[in-house]
N, C-alpha and C positions, 0 to 999 in steps of 0.2 A: 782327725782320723783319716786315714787312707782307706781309699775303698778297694776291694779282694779284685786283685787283675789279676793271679795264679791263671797258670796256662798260656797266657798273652804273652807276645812278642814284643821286646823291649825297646827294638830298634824303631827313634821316633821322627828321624828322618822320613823322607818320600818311600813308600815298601818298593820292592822291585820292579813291579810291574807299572808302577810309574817313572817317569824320567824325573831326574832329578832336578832339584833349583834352585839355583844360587845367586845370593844378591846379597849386597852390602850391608850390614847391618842398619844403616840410614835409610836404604829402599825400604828394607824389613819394616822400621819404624814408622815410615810414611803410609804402609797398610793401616796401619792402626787411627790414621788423620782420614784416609780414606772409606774405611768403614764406619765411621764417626761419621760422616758427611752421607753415604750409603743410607744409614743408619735416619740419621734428621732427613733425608728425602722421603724418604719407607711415610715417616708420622706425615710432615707435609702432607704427604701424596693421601695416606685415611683422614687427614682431617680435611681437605678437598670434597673427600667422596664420602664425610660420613657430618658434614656443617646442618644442624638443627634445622637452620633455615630451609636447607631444600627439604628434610622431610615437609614440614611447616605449609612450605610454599605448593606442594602437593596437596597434602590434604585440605589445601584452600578451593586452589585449583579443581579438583573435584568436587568442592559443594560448592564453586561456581555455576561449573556444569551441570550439577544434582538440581540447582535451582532452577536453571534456565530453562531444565524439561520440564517442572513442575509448575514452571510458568508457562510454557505451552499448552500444557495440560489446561492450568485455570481459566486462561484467557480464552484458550476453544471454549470450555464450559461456561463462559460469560457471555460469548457470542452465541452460544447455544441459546441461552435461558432470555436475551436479550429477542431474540427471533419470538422465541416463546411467548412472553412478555407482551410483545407485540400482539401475536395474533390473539393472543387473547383479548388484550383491549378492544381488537377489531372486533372480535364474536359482542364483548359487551357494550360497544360502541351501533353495532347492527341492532340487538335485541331493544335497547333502547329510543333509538329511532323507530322502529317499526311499535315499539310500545306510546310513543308521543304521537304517530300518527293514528294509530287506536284510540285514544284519549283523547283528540281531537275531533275526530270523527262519532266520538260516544257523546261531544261535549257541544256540538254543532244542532242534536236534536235533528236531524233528518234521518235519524234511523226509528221507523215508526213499527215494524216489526218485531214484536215483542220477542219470537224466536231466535229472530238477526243480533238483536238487542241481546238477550242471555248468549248468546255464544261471540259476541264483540265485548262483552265483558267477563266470561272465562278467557278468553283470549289474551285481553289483558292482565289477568289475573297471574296466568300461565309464564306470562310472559315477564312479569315483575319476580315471579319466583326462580326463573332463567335467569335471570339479570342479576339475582342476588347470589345466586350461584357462581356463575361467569367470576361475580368481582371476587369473590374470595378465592378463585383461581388466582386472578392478577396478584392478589393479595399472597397469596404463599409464593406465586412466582417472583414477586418483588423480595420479600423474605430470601429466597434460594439467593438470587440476583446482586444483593447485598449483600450475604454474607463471601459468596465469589469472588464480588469485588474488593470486601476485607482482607482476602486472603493473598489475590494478587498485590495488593499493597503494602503488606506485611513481608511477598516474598521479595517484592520491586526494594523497600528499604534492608533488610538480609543482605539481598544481592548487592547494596551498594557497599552497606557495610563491609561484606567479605572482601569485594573489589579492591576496597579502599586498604584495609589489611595486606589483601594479597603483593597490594603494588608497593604497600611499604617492609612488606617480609621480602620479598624479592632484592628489594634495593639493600638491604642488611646483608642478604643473601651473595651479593654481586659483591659486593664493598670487601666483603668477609673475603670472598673468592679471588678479586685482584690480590688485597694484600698478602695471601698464599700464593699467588702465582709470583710475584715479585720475589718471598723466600725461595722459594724453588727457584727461582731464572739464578739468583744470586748462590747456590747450593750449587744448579750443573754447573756454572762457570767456576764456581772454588772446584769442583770435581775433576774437571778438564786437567783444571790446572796441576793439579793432584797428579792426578792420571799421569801428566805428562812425565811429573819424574819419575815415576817408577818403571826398570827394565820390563821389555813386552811379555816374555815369558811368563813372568811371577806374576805380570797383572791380568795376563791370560790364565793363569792358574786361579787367582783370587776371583774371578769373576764365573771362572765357571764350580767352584765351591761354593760362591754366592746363591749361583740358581739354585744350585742343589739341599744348600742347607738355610731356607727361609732367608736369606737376604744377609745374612753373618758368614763371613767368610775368614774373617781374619780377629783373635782373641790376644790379648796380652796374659803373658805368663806371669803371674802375681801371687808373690808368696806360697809359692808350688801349688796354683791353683791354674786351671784354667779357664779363662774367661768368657770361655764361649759356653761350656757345660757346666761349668762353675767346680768340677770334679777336684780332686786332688791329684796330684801326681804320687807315685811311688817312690821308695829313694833311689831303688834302682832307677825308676825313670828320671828322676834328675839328674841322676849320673849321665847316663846315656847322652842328655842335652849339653852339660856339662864339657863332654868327651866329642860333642861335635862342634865342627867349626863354625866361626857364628856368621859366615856367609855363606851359609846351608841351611835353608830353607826346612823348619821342621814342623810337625803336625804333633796337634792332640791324639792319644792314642783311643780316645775312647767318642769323640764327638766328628775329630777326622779333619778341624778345622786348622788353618796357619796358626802357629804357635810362635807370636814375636817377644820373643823377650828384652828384660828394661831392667831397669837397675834397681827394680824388687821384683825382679823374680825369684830369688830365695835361692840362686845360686853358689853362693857363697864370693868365691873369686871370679869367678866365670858371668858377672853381672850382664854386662852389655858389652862385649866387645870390639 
């Protein structure tokens, strides 16, 4: 089926207010090698900027750094509770020296004052019940202190882990990336080459059709189709191509792009001239 052009202008040469372009039908055809190569740079080039690996290596990359602050975090808080820790022992380190010199001085029998006597033994009393207190501080501080330390160690192995990952996604990541960079080096240099035979005009026209229409500038005419819209032509419109000379550069009428025709284009006699 052809699709409804009624009212469309038939003429599928360059329209007026373009200059016109002519090239050999060999130029014409080397568009076609050239946008094929166009074409495999375009994938190249997203599969450069779109390789698993760097997502990969990113979201490593950040719970490296997720880790390392959380490792900041623990380790102050280890240093914190280690301070702690400390004075504590200290307080139950004082209470019971000062409780061993009460209990020696109760145990010496020179205290003959039965008064002095009952309040050197609240004293002590007091002071063993401080002491038992004191240590179950240390006791929950050690508790805190420990499980801190569980934590940084848990995140110190993570972190290796991830490390160790990261530097082996990275190297996939590289590997992956030269060997695209090598298709591409070998892609501009067939392009160059390309480029070169083709007249400057028509390759000035294909390039700047390129910018314009997503990176496809140039379609082969196949089986009165064309390759860039994928549309059909009209018969009328194959006449017209038909009816023009085939070192005249002609366009799809409905996509706007170069129209090379080959020897299925569906022209009957008028194949590739």
């Amino acid at each position: 089926m052809h699709s409804d052009r009624r009212g469309r202008r038939h003429c599928l040469s360059q329209p007026l207010q373009e200059p016109y372009v002519k090239a050999e039908p060999e130029a014409q055809a080397r568009l076609l090698d050239l946008q094929e190569l166009d074409t495999g740079l375009q994938r190249v080039e997203h599969r450069a900027r779109t390789l698993p690996e760097t997502a990969e290596a990113a979201a490593l990359k950040e719970r490296v750094e997720q880790i390392d602050s959380e490792l900041v975090t623990a380790q102050t808080k280890v240093s914190d509770i280690e301070r702690e820790q400390r004075k504590a022992e200290r307080d139950v380190d004082q209470v019971r020296s000062r409780a061993d010199r009460d209990a020696k001085r109760l145990e010496s029998g020179q205290i003959t004052n039965s008064k002095e006597l009952q309040n050197l033994q609240s004293e002590i009393a007091s002071l063993a019940r401080r002491q038992a207190e004191l240590e179950e501080v240390v006791l929950e501080v050690m508790e805190r202190a420990e499980e801190l330390n569980e934590r940084v160690g848990r995140l110190t192995a993570e972190r290796e882990e991830t490390v160790a990952k990261y530097t082996e996604v990275t190297a996939r990541r590289d590997t992956a990336a030269a060997g695209i960079a090598m298709d591409r080096d070998t892609m501009v240099r067939d392009r160059e080459r390309v480029a070169a035979e083709i007249p400057a005009d028509l390759l000035a026209l294909y390039d700047k059709l390129r910018a314009q229409y997503d990176g496809v500038a140039a379609a082969p005419l196949r089986y009165g189709r064309c390759g860039g819209c994928k549309l059909s032509l009209s018969t009328v419109e194959l006449n017209d191509i038909r009816a023009t000379p085939a070192d005249e550069v002609v366009r799809c009428e409905d996509c706007r792009r170069i129209l090379v025709r080959t020897a299925e284009s569906g022209l009957g006699g008028q194949a590739e001239q």
